[in-house]
C-alpha positions in Angstrom: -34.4 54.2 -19.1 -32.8 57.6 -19.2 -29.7 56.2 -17.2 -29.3 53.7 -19.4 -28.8 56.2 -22.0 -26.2 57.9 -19.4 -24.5 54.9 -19.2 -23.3 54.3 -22.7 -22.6 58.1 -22.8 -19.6 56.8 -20.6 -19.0 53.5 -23.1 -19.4 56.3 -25.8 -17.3 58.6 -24.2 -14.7 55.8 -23.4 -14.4 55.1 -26.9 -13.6 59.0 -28.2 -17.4 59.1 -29.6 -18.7 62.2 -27.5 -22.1 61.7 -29.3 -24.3 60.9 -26.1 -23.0 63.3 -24.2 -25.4 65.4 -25.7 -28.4 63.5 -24.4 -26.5 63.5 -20.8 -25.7 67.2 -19.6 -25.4 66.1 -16.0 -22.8 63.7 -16.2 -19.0 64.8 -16.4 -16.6 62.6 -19.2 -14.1 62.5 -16.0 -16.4 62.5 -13.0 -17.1 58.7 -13.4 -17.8 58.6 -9.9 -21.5 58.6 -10.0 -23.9 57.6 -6.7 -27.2 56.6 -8.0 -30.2 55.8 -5.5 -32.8 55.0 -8.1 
């Protein structure tokens, strides 16, 4: 559920709103180049 949050951090991110970024400390707003094995 958490990655969900993660993932609009990047939508959010996308659109200028750097609002869930807060909730997502271990993603980077360039890296989008994230591997997952969940």
């Amino acid at each position: 559920m958490l990655f969900f949050f993660c993932v609009l951090a990047l939508v959010a991110q996308s659109y200028g709103q750097l609002h869930f970024s807060e909730n997502c400390p271990d993603i980077t707003p360039r890296d989008t180049d994230f591997e997952v094995s969940d």
